[in-house]
Structures are given as C-alpha cells and as structure tokens.
C-alpha positions as CSV (number, residue, x, y, z in Angstrom):
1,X,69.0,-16.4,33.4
2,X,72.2,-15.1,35.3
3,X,73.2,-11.5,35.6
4,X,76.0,-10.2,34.2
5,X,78.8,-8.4,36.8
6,X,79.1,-4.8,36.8
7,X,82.1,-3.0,36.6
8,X,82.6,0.9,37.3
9,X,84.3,3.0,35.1
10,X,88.2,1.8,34.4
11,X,90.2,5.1,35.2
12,X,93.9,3.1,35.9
13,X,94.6,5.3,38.5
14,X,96.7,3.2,40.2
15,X,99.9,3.8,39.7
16,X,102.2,1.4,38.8
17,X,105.1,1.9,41.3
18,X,107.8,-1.0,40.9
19,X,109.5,-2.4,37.6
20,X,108.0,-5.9,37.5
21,X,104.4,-4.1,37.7
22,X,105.0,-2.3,34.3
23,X,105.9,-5.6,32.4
24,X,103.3,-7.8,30.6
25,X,103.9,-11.0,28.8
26,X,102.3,-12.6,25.4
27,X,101.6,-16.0,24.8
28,X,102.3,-17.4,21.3
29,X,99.0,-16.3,19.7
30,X,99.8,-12.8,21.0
31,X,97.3,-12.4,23.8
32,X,98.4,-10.8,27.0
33,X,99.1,-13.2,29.7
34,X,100.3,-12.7,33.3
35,X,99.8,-11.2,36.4
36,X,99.6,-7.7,34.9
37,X,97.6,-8.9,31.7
38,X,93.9,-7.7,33.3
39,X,96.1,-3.9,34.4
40,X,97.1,-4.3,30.7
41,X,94.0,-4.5,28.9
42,X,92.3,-1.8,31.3
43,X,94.8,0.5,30.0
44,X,94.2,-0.4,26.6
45,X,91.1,-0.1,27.1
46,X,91.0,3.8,28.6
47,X,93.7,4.4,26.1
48,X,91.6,3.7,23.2
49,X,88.9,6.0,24.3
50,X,91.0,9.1,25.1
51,X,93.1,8.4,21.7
52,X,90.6,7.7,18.9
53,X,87.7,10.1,18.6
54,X,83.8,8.7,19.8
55,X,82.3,10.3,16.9
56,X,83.9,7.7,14.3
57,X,83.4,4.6,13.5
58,X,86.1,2.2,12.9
59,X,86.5,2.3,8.8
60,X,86.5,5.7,9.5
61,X,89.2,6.2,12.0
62,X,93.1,6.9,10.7
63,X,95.0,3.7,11.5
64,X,98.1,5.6,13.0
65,X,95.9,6.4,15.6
66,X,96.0,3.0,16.4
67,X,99.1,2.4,15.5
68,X,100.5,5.3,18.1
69,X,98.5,3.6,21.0
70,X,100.6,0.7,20.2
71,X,103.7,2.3,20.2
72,X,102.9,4.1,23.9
73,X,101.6,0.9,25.0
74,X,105.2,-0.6,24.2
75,X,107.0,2.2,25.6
76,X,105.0,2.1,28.8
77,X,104.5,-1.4,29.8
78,X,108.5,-2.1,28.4
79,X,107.5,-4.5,25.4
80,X,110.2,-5.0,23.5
81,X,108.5,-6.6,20.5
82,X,105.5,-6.6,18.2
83,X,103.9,-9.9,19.5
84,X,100.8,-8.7,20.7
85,X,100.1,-6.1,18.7
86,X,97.5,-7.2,16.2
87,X,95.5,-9.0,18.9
88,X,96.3,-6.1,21.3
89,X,94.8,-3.7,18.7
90,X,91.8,-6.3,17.4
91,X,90.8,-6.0,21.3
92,X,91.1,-1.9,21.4
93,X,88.9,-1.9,18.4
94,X,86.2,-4.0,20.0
95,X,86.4,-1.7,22.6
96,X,85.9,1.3,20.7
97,X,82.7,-0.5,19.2
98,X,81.2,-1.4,22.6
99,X,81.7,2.1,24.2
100,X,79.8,3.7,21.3
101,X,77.2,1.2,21.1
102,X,77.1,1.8,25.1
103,X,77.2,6.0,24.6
104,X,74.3,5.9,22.2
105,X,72.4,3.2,24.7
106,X,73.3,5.4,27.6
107,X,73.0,8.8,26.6
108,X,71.1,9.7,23.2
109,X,68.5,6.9,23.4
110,X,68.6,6.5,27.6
111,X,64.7,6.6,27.8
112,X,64.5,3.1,25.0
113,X,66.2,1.0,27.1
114,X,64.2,-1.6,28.9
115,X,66.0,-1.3,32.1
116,X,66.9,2.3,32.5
117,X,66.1,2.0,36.0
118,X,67.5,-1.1,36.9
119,X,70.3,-1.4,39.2
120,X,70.8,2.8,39.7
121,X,74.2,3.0,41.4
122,X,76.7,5.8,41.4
123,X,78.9,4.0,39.6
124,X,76.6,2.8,37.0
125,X,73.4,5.3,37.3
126,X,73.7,7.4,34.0
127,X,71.7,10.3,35.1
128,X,74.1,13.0,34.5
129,X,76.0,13.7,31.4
130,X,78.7,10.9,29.7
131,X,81.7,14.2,30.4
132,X,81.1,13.5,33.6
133,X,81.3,10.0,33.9
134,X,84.3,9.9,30.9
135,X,86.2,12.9,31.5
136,X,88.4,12.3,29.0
137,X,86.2,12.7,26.6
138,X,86.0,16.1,23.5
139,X,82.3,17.1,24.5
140,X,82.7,19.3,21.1
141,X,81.9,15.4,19.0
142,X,79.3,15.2,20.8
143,X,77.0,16.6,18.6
144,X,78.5,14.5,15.7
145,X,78.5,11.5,17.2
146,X,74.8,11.8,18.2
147,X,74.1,12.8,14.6
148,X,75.9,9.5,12.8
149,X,74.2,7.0,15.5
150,X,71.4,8.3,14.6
151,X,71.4,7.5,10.8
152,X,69.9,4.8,9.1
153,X,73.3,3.0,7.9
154,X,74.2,3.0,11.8
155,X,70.5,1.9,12.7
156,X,70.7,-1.1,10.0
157,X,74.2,-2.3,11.3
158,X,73.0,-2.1,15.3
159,X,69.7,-4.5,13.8
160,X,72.4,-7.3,12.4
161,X,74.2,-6.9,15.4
162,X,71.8,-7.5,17.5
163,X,70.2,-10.3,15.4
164,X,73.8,-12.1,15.3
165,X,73.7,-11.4,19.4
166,X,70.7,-13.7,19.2
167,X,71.6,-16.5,17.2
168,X,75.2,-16.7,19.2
169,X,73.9,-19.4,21.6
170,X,77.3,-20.9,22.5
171,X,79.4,-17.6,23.3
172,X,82.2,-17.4,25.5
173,X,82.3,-16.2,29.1
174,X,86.7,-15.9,29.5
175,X,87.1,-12.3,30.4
176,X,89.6,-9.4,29.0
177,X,92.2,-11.9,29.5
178,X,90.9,-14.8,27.1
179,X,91.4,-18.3,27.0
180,X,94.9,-17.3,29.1
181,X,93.8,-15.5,31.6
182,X,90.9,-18.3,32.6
183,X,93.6,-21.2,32.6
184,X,94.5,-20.9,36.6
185,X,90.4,-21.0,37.6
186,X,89.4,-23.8,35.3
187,X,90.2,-26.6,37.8
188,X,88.2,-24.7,41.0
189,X,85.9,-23.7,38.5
190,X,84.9,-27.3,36.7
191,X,84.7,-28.9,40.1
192,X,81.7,-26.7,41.2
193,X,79.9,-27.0,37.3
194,X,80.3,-30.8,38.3
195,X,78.9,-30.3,41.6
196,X,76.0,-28.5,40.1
197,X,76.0,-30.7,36.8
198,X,77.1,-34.2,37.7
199,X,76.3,-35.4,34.1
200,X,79.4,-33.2,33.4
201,X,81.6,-36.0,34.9
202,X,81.2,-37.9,31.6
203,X,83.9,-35.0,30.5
204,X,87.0,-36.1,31.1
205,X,89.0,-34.3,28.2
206,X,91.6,-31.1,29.5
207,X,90.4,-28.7,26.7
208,X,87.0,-29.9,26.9
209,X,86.6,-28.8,30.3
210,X,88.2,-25.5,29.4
211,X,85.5,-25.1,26.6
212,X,83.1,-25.8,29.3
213,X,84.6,-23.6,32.2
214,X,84.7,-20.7,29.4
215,X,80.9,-21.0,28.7
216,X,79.9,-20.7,32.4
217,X,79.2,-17.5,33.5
218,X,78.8,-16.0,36.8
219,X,75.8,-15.8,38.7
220,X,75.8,-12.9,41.2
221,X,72.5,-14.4,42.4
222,X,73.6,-18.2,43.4
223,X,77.1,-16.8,43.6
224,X,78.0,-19.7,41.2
225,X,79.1,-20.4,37.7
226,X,76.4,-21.2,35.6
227,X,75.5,-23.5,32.4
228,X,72.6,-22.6,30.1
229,X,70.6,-25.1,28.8
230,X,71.7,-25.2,25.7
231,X,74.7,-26.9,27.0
232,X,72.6,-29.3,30.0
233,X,69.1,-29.6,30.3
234,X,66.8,-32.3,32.7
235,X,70.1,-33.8,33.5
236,X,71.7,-34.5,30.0
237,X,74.3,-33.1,28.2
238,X,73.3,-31.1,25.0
239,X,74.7,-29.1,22.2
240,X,78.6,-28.8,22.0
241,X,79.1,-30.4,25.4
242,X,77.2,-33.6,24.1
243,X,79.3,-33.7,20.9
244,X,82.5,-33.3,22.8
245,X,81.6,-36.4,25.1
246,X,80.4,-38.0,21.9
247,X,83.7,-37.2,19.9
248,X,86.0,-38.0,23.4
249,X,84.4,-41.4,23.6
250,X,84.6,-42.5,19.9
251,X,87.9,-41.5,19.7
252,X,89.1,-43.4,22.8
253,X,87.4,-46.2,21.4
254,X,88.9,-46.0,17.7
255,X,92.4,-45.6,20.0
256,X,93.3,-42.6,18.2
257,X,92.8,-40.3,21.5
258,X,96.4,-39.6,22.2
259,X,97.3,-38.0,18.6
260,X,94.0,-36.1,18.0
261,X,92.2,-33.3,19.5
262,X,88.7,-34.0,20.5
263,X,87.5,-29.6,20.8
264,X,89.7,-29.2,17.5
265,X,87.6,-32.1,15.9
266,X,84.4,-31.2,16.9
267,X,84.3,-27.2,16.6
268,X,87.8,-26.5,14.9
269,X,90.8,-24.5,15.4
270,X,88.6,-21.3,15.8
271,X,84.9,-21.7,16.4
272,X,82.6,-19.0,14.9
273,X,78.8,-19.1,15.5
274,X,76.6,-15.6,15.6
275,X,79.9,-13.8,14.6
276,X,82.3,-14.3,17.4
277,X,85.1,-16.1,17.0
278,X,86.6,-18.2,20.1
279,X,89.6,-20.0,20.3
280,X,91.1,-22.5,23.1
281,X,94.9,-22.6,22.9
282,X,96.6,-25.4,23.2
C-alpha cells in the first residue's frame, strides 16, 4: 500500500512579483488551468480558512462569505469573469471540510489516531497547539468548534464518511489541479505504469490512459506511480481498466471507434462511486 506525500502547511508567502504571475486561466468546465493554477488553488485554499470561521460547518456558514472570497480572488489574480467560480468555490468548500475533519483528528481527538506518532516532523508533528501551526486562526472558536465535533449529529456524519471512504475503490489521484493540471505528466507517467504493468499496453485509448495515469498514485517508497489491484492483479487487467480494454476493443471491432467515446461509454460523463465524483475532460 503506497504512502501518501506530505505537504507542510500552505502560507503563500511568496510573493507574486511580476504581472503574468498574478493571472490564472479556466478551462471550459471552469477549473483552473495554467502555470499559476497550483499558486491559485493554494491561495484559495489559505483564503478559505482565514475567511469562513472553523467552528461551522458548511450549511451553516453565510454564503457571502464565500461569495467575497470570490470576489478578492478576482480582484487579485485579475479575472475578469465568473468562469471559475462555482468550481473555484465547490473546491474552497471541500477544503473547509477537510481542515476541520483534520483539526478535530489533529487536535481534540490527537491521542485516537492510529498513527499519532508516525512520521513526527516539524512540519507535520502536531505537538503544540493548531494557533501555532495556523496563525490565522480566531483561537476564541475554539471552544465551539471542539464542542460541535464533538456531537453525535457530527459523529454520525464522520461514520458515513468514512464508510463511503471505504467503498470508493476507484478514486482519483489528479491533484489540486484536476484532470487539467495532470494533462502534461500523463505521457511520462503512462510509460512507467507500462513499464511496471506491461498488461497495460493492451490500452491504447488517449482518455483511457488518462483515467489510468489519474488513478496511480505516488509511491514515496519505490519512487514510482502505482496501480492497486483493483485495477491489475497477477498480471491481468481488472475492474474499470479491464472494461475500458473490453469497451476499446469491441468498439474498434463494431467500427464505431472514431465517433464514440470508450471512458464516456463505460463509466459516463461523470463517474461517481463512494461519493466522489471524477470527471476526464475532453
């Protein structure tokens, strides 16, 4: 089972000193794309947790809240239309989600976590207090937020979660960027999954390679990109992967390959399974 990378805490202190650096760009389904789109959604992403308050969750949270950290996100990063904003926001509001459910892990139930001591770093050891590793947070919710993580309705939503976690087999590994921003490494990164799968070389669709490239992720260990065996086991494709080839194949062989799209006509437009949606532009 691969490791997931660790990432310190996003500050954007950087400072973003020529014009061309404060511009980002949004592809047609209105996700960020671009050299700047990672520096984008880092900002969003600190944004959102110094703009809506820890100690809410988000039925509970006034919308203009969001709505303002759209509008300062357009002034500062010169958009110059609304394009991105509902995926923009639907992104800052998984956020939000994750860093609570990561507080509450963290901080108020630290000593419940199977691996509390696993991997102590300073930028990932959680020894001291979250106000000093989040700064910009109101230590004055704190008491709240400990209080409404705490309850039974937040307790009972965590256990679905969770349960949905487990049943999502065939999740996506694509990165603050999306389906976008893993588009330049899919060629570099297919050839080393064939490499390390040959059986993969049955493959030969564009967007089925994508799909397959996007459920890879990064072993730290091997220092490779990885496919579970849901998707290739003793040599054989399975799953998605072996429906794909299936679908690929039978459609080449009706003659109907050029005007149909084998991931649309195996998983759909957008594929849900274990509540996540994915989707592979085209």
């Amino acid at each position: 089972m691969s490791e997931k990378k660790k990432r310190g805490v996003s500050k954007c202190k950087k400072k973003l000193l020529h014009p061309e650096e404060c511009t980002v760009d949004f592809d047609k389904s209105g996700r960020a794309i671009g050299k700047n789109a990672g520096r984008f959604m880092s900002f969003i992403g600190v944004e959102v947790k110094k703009t809506v308050p820890y100690n809410k969750v988000v039925k509970h949270v006034n919308p203009k809240l969001y709505e303002d950290l759209w509008e300062y996100a357009k002034a500062t990063w010169n958009i110059t239309d609304d394009r991105g904003k509902i995926v923009t926001l639907s992104k800052a509001k998984s956020i939000m989600r994750k860093f609570r459910y990561k507080l509450r892990k963290n901080y108020v139930y630290k000593d419940e976590s199977p691996d509390k001591d696993k991997d102590k770093t300073p930028e990932n050891d959680t020894s001291n207090d979250p106000f000093e590793k989040y700064d910009y947070l109101d230590s004055e919710l704190w008491g709240s937020f400990v209080a409404i993580v705490d309850s039974e309705e937040w307790k009972e939503t965590s256990r679905k979660a969770k349960k949905s976690a487990e049943q999502n087999t065939d999740s996506s590994h694509v990165g603050r960027c999306g389906f976008s921003g893993l588009e330049p490494h899919v060629e570099s990164r297919w050839n080393q999954l064939v490499s390390s799968y040959p059986i993969l070389d049955l493959i030969q669709d564009d967007r089925s390679k994508m799909y397959t490239v996007s459920r890879a992720p990064f072993n730290p260990v091997t220092k490779l990109y990885e496919l579970s065996e849901h998707f290739v086991s003793e040599g054989e494709l399975k799953g998605t992967l072996k429906k794909l080839y299936l679908k690929e194949k039978k459609l080449k062989d009706a003659g109907s390959y050029s005007t149909k799209d084998v991931v649309t006509e195996v998983i759909g437009k957008g594929h849900q399974h274990g509540g996540v949606h994915d989707y592979i532009q085209t």
